[in-house]
Gaussian input, Z-matrix of N, CA and C with variables (Angstrom, degrees):
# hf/3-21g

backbone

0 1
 N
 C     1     B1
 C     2     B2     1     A1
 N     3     B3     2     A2     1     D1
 C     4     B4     3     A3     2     D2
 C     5     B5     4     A4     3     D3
 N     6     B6     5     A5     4     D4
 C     7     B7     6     A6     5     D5
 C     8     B8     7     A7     6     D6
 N     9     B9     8     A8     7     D7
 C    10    B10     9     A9     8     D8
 C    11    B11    10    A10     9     D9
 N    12    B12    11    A11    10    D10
 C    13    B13    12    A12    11    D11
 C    14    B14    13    A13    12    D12
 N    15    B15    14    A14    13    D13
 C    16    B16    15    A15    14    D14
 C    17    B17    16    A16    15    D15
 N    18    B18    17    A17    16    D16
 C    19    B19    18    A18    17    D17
 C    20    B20    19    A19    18    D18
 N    21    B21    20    A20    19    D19
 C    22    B22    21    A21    20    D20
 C    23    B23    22    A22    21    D21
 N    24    B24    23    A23    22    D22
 C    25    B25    24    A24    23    D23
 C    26    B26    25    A25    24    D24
 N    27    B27    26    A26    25    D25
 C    28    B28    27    A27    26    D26
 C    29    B29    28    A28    27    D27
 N    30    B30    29    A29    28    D28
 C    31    B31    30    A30    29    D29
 C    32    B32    31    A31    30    D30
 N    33    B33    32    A32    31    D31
 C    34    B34    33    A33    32    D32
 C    35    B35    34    A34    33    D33
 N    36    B36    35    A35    34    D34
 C    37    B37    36    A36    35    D35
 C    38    B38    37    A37    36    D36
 N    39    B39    38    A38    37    D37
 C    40    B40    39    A39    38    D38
 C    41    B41    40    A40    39    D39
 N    42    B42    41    A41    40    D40
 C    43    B43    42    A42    41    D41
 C    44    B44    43    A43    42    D42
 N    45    B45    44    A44    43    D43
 C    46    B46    45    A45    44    D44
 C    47    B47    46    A46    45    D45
 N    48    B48    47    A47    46    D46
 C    49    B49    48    A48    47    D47
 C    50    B50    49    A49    48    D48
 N    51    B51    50    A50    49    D49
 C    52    B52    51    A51    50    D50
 C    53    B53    52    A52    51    D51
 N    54    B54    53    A53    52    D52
 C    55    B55    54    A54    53    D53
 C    56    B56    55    A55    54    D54
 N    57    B57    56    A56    55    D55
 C    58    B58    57    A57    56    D56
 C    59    B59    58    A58    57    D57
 N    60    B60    59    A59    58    D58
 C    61    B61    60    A60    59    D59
 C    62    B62    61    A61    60    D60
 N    63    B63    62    A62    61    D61
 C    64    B64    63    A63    62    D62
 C    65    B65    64    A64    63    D63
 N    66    B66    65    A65    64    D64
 C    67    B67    66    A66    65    D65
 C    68    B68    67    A67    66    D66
 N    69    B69    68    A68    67    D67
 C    70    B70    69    A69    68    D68
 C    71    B71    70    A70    69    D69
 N    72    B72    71    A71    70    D70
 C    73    B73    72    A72    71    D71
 C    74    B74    73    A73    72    D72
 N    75    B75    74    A74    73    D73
 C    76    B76    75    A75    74    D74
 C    77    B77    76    A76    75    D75
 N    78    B78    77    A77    76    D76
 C    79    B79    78    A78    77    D77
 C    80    B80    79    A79    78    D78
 N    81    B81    80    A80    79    D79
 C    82    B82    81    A81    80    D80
 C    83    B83    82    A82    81    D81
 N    84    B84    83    A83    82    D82
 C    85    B85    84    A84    83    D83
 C    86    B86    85    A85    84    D84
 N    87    B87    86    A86    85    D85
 C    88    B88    87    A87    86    D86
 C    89    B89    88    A88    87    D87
 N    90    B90    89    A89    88    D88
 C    91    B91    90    A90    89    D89
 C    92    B92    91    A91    90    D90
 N    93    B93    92    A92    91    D91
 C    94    B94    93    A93    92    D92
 C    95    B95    94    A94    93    D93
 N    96    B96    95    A95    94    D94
 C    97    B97    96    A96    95    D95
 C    98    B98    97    A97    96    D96
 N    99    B99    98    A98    97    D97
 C   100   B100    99    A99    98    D98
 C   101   B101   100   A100    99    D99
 N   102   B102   101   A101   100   D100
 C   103   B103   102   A102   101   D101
 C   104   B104   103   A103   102   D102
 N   105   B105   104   A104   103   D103
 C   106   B106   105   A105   104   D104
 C   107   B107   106   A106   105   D105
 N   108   B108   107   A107   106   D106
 C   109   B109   108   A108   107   D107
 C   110   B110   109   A109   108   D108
 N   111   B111   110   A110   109   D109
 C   112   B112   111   A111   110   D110
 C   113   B113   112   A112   111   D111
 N   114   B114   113   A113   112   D112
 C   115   B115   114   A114   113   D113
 C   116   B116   115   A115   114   D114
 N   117   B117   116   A116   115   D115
 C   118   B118   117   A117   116   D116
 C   119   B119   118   A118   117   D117
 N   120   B120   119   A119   118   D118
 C   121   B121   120   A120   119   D119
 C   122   B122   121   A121   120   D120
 N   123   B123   122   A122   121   D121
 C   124   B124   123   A123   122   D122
 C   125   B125   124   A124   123   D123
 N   126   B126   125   A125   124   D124
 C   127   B127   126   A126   125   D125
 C   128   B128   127   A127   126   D126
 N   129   B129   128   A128   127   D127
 C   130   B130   129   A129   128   D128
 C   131   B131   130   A130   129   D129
 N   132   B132   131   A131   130   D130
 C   133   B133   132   A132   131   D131
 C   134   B134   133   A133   132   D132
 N   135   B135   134   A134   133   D133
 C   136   B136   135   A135   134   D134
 C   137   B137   136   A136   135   D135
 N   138   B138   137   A137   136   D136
 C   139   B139   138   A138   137   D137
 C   140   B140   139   A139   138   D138
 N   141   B141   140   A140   139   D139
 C   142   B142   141   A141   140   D140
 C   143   B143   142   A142   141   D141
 N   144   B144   143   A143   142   D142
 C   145   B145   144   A144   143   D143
 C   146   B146   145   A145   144   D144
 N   147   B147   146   A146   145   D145
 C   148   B148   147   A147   146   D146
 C   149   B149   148   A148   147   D147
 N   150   B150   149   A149   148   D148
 C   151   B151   150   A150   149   D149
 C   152   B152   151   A151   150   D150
 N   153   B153   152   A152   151   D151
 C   154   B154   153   A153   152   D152
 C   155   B155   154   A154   153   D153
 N   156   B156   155   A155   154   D154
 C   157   B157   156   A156   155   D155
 C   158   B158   157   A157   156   D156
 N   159   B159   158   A158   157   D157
 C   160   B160   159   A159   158   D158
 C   161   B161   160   A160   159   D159
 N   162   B162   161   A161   160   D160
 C   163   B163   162   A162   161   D161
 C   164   B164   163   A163   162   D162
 N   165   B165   164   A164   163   D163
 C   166   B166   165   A165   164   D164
 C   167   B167   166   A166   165   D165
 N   168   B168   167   A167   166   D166
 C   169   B169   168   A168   167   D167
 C   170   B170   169   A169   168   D168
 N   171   B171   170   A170   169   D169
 C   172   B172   171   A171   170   D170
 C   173   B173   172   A172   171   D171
 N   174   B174   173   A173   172   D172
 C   175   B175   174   A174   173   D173
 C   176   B176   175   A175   174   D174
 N   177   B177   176   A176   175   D175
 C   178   B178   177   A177   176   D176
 C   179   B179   178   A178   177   D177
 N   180   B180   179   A179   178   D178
 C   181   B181   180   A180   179   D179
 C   182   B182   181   A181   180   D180
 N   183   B183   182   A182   181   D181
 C   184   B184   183   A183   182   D182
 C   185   B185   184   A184   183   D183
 N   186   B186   185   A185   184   D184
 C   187   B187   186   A186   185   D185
 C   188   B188   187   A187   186   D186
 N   189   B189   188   A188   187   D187
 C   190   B190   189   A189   188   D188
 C   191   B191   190   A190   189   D189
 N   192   B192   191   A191   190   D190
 C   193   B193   192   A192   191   D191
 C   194   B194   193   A193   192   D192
 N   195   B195   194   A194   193   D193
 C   196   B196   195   A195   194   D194
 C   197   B197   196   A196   195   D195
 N   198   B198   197   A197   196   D196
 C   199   B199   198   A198   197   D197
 C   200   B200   199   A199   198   D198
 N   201   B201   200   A200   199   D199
 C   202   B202   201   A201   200   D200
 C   203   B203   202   A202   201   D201
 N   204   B204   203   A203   202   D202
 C   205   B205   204   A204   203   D203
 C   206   B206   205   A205   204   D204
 N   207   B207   206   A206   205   D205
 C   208   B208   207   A207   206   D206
 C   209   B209   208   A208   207   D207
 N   210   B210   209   A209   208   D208
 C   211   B211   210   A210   209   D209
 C   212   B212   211   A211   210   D210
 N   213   B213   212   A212   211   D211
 C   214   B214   213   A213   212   D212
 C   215   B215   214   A214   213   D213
 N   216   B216   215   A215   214   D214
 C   217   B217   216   A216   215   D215
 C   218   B218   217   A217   216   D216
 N   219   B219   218   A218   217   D217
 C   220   B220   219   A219   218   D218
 C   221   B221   220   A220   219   D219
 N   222   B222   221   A221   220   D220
 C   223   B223   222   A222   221   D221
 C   224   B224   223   A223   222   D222
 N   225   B225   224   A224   223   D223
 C   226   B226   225   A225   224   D224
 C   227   B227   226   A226   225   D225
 N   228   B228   227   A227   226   D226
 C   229   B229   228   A228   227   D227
 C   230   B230   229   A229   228   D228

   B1=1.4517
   B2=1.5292
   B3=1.2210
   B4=2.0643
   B5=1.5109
   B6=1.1568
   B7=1.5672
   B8=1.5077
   B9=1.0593
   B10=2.0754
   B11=1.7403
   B12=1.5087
   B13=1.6161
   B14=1.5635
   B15=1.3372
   B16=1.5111
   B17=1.8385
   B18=1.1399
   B19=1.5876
   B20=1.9298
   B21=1.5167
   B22=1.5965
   B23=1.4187
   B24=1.5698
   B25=1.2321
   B26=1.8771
   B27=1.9441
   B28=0.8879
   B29=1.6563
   B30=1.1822
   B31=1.8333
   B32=1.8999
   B33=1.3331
   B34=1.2046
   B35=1.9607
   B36=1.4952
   B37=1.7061
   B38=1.8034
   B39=1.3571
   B40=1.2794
   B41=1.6605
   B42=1.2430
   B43=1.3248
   B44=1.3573
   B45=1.4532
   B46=1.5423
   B47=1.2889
   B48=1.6210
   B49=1.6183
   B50=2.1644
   B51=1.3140
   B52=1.2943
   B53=1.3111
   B54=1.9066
   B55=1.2245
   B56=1.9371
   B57=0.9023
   B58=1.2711
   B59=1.8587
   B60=1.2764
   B61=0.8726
   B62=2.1186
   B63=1.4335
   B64=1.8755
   B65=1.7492
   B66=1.3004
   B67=1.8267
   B68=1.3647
   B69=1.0404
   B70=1.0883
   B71=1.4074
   B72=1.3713
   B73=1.9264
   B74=2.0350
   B75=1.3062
   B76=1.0141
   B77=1.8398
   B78=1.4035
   B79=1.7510
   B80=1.2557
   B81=1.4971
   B82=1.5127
   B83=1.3379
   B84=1.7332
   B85=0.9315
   B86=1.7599
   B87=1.1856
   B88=1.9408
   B89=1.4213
   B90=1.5626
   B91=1.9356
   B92=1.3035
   B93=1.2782
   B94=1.5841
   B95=1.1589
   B96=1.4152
   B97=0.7445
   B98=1.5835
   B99=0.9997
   B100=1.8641
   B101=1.3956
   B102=1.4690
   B103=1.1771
   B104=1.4261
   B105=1.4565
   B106=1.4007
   B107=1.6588
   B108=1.7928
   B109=1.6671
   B110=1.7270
   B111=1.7370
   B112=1.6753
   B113=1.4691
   B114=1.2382
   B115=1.7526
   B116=2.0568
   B117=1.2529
   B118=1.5282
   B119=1.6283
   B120=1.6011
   B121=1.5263
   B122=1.7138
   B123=1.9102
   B124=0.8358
   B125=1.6238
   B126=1.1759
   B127=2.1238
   B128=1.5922
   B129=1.3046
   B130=1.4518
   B131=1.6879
   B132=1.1208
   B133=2.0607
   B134=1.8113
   B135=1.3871
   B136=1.3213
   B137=1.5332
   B138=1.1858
   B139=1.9640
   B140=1.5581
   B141=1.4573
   B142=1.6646
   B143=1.0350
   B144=1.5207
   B145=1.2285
   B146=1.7429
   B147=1.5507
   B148=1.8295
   B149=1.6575
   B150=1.5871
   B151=1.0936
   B152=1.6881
   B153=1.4278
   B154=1.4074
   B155=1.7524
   B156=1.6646
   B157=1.8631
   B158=2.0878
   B159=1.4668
   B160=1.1470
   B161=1.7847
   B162=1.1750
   B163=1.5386
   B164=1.6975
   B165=1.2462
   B166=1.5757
   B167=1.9778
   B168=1.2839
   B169=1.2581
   B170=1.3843
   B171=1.4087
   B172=1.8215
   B173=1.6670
   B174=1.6127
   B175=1.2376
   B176=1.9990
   B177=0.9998
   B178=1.4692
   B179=1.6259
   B180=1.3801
   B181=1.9297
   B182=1.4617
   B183=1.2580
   B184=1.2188
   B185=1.9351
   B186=1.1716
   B187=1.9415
   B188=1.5930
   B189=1.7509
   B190=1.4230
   B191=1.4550
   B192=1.6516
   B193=1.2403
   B194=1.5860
   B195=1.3360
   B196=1.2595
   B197=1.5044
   B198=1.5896
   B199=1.7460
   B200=1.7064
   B201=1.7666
   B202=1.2271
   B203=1.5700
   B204=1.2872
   B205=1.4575
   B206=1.6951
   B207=1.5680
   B208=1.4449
   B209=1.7822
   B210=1.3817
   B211=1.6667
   B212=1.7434
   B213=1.9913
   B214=1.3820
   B215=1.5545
   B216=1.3532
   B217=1.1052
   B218=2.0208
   B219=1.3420
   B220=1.7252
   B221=1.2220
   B222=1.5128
   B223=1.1782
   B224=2.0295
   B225=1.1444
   B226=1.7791
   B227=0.8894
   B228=1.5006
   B229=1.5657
   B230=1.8001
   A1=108.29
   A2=94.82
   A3=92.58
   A4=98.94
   A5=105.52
   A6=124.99
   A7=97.34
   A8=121.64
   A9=130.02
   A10=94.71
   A11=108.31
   A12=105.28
   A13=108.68
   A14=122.45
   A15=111.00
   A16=105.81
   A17=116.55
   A18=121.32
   A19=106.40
   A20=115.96
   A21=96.91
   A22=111.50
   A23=107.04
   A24=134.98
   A25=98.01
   A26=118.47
   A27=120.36
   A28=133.65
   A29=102.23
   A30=110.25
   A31=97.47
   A32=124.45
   A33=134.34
   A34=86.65
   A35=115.41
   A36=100.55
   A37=88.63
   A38=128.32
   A39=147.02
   A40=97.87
   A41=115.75
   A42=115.22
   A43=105.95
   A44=125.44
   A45=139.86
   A46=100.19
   A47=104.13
   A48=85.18
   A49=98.10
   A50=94.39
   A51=93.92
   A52=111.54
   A53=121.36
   A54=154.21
   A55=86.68
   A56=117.75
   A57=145.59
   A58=124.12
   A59=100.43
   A60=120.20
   A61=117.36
   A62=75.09
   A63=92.94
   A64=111.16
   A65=100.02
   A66=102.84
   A67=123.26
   A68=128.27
   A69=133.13
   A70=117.86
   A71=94.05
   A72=124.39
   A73=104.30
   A74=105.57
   A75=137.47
   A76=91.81
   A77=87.58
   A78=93.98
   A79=126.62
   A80=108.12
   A81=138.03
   A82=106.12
   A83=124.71
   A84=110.72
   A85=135.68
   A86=89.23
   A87=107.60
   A88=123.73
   A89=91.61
   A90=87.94
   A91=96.25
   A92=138.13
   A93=126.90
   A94=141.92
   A95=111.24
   A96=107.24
   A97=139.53
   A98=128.01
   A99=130.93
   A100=115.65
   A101=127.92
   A102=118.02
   A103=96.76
   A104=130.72
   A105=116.27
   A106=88.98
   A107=115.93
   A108=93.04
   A109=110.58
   A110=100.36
   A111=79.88
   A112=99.73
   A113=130.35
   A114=132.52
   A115=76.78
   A116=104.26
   A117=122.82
   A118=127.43
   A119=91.59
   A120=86.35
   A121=118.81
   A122=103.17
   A123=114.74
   A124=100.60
   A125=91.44
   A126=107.75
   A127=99.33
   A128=99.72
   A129=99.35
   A130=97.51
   A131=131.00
   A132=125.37
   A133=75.69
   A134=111.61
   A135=126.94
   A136=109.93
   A137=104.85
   A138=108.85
   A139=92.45
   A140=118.81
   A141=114.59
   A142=106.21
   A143=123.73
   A144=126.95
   A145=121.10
   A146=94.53
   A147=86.51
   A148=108.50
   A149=105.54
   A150=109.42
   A151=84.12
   A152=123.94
   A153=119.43
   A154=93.09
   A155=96.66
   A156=81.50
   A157=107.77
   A158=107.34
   A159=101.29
   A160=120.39
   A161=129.41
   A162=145.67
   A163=100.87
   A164=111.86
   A165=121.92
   A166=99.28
   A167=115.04
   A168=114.50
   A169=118.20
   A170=111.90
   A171=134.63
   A172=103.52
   A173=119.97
   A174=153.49
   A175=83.18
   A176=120.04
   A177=100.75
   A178=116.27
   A179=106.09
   A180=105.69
   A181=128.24
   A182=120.79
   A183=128.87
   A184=83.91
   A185=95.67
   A186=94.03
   A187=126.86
   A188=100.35
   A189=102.33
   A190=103.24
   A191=119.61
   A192=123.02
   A193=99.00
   A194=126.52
   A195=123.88
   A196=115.72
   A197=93.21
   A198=110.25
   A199=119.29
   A200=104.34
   A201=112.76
   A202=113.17
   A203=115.48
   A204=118.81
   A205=104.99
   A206=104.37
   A207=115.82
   A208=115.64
   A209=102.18
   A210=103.03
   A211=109.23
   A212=97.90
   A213=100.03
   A214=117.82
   A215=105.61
   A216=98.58
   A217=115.98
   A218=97.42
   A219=101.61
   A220=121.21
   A221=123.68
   A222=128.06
   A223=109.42
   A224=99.86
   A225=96.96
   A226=118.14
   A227=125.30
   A228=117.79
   A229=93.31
   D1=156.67
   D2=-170.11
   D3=-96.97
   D4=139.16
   D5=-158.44
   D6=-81.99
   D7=-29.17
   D8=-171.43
   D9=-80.76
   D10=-53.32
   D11=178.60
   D12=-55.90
   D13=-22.12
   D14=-175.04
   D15=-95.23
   D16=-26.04
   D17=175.12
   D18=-62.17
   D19=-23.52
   D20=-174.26
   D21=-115.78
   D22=13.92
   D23=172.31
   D24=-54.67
   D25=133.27
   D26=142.60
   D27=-83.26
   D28=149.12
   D29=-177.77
   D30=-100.90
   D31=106.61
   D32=-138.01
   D33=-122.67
   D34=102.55
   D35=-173.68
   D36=-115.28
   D37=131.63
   D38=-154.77
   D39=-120.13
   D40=140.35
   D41=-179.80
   D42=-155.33
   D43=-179.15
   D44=177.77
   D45=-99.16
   D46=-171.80
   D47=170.83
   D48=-119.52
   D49=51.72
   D50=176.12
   D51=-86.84
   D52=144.43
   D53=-146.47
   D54=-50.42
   D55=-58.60
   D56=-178.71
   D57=-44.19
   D58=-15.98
   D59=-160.86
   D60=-137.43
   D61=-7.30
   D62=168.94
   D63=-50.34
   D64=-58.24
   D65=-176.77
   D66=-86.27
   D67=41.88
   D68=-157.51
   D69=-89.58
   D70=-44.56
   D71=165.41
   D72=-52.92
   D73=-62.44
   D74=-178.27
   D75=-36.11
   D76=-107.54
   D77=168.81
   D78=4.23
   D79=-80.71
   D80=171.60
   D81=-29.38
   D82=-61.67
   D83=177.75
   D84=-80.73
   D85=-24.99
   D86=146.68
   D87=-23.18
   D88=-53.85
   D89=-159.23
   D90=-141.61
   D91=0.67
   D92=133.77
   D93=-53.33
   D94=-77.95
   D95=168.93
   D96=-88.02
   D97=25.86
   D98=131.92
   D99=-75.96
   D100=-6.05
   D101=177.33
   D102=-105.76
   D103=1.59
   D104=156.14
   D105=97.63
   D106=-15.70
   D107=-168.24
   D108=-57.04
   D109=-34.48
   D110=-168.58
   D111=-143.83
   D112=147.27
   D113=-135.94
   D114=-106.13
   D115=126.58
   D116=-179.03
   D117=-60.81
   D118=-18.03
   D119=176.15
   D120=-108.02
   D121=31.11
   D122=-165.25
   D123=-122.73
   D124=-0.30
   D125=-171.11
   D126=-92.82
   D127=134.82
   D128=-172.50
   D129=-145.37
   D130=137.36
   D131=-156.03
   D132=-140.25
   D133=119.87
   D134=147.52
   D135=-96.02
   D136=151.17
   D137=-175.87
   D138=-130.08
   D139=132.94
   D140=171.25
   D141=-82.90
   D142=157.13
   D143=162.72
   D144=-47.38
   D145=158.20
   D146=-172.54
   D147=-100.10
   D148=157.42
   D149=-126.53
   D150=-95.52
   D151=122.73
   D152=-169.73
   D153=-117.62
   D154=122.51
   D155=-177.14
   D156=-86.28
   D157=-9.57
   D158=176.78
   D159=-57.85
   D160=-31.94
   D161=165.61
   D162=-51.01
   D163=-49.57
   D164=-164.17
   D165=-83.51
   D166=81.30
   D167=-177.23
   D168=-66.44
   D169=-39.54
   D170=176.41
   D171=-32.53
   D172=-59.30
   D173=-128.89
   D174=-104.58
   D175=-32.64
   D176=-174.99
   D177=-123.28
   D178=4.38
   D179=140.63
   D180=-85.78
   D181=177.01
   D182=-155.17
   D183=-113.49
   D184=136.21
   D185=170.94
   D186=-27.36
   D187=-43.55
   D188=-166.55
   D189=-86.22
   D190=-17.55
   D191=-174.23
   D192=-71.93
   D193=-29.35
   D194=-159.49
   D195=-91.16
   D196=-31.64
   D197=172.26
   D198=-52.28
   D199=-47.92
   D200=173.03
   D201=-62.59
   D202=-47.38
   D203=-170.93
   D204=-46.89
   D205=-71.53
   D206=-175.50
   D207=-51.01
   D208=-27.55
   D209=-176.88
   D210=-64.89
   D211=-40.29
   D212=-175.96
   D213=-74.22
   D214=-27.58
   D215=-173.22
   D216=-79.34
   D217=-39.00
   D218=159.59
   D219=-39.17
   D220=-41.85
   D221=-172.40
   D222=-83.61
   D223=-29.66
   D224=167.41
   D225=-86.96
   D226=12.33
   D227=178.42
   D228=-104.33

């Protein structure tokens, strides 16, 4: 493996946005990098969006509730 392709390589740490998971960045840079494990301008913390089930309409009917919906609405289009 080529040693230059691994030096501009990002270290990519992904999280929720659970309570638990707020300092994570924080941390990381705490006790990584002074211990040399991982060079800081190479740390990069994506957070997903939080997870709202009101947006997700699918997820909070019941099958048959959803069957009727989509039948009626197929039929007025």
């Amino acid at each position: 493996m080529n040693i230059d392709l691994l030096r501009t390589n990002k270290i990519v740490i992904v999280t929720d946005n659970a309570p638990s998971h707020n300092k994570v960045e924080n941390l990381t840079r705490l006790m990584l990098v002074p211990d040399g494990i991982i060079n800081g301008n190479k740390l990069m913390l994506l957070r997903l969006e939080p997870y709202i089930p009101m947006q997700k309409g699918a997820e909070t009917c019941s099958s048959q509730e959803c069957r009727r919906t989509w039948r009626s609405e197929s039929k007025s289009s």
